[in-house]
N, C-alpha and C positions, 0 to 999 in steps of 0.2 A: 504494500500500500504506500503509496505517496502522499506526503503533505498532511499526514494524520498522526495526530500523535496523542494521549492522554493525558496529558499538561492540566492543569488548575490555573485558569483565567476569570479572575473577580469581575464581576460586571457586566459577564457574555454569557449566553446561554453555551450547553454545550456543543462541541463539535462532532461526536459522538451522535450517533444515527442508527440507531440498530435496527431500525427497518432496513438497511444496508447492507447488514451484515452475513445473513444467509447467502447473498451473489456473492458478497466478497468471500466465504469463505469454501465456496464452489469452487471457483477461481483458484485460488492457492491450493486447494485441494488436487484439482486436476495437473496444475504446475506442477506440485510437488509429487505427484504419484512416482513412485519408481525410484526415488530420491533416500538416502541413506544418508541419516544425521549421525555426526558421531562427537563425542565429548572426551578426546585425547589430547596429550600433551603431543605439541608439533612432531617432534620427535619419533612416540610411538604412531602416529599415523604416518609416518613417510615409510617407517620400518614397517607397517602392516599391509601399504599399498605399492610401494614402490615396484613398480615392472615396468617393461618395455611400454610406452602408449600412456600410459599414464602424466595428465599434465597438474602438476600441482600448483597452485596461487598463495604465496604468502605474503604475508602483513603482519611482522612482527611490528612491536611499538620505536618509536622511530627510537632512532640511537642516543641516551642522552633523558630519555621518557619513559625507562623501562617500567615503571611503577603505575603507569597509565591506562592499561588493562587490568591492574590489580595489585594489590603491595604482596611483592612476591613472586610472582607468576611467572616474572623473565627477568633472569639477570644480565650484565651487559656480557659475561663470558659465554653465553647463550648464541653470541651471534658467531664468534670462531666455531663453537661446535657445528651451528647450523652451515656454514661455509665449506666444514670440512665433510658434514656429513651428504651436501650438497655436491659436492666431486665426485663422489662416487653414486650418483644416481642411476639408477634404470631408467627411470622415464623424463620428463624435461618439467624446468619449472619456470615462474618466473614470481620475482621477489619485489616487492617495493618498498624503499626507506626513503630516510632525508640524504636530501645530497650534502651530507660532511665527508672532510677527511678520513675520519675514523671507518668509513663505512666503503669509503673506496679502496683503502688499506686491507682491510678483512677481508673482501671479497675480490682481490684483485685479480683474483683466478679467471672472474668472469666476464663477459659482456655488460655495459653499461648504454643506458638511452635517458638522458638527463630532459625531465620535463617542468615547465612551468604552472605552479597553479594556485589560486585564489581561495583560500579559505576563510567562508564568512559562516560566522553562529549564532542563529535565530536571527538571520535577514541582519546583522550588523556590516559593519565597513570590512572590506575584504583583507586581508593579510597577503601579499603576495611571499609565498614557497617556493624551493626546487627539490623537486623529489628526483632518483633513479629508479629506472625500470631495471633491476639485475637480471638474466640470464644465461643460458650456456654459450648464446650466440654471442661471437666477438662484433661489437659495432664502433662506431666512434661518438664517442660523447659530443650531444651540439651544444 
């Protein structure tokens, strides 16, 4: 769903529609058919999936933020194992962090595609970023 979210707004009715909600959850329902959710550390799901074909997407928290999925959860030594246990994959992946130092050093094994982008929260003033796209393809950073 887009543009919905369960927020507490003084003074507005709510946004929240549950005459709605039967379609919408037809919808995800049929999306989702087939689809296998899993609740693993990064780690054990690459070791549990990892084969030829297989394309994995990761989002660790960016480097520097590790505390930002949870206190605990990922420490910043996390990114060399992930790096190194990323060399040796079967299938291919592609990784996205902040474009620092730190993060081009750890993963220098890999291809890099340096992108621009605008993060704004609850509709405020944008913040301009550079994130990398990491993978196994060698490219040149723009």
């Amino acid at each position: 769903m887009s543009g919905q979210n369960f927020g507490v707004v003084r003074g507005e009715t709510a946004r929240f529609n549950l005459n709605r909600l039967a379609p919408q959850l037809e919808d995800v329902h049929e999306r989702l058919s087939g689809v296998v959710l899993e609740n693993l550390d990064w780690l054990a799901f690459i070791d549990r999936y990892d084969r030829p074909g297989t394309l994995f997407y990761l989002d660790p928290p960016y480097f520097g933020c590790e505390d930002d999925y949870g206190k605990a959860l990922f420490s910043r030594d996390q990114y060399a194992a992930m790096a190194s246990r990323l060399k040796g994959l079967k299938g291919t992946f592609l990784l996205s962090l902040n474009a620092v130092p730190d993060v081009y050093k750890i993963f220098s094994a890999f291809g890099f595609h340096e992108v621009s982008l605008t993060y704004s929260v609850a509709g405020g003033i944008g913040k301009p970023v550079r994130e990398v796209i990491i993978s196994q393809r060698t490219s040149n950073v723009s």
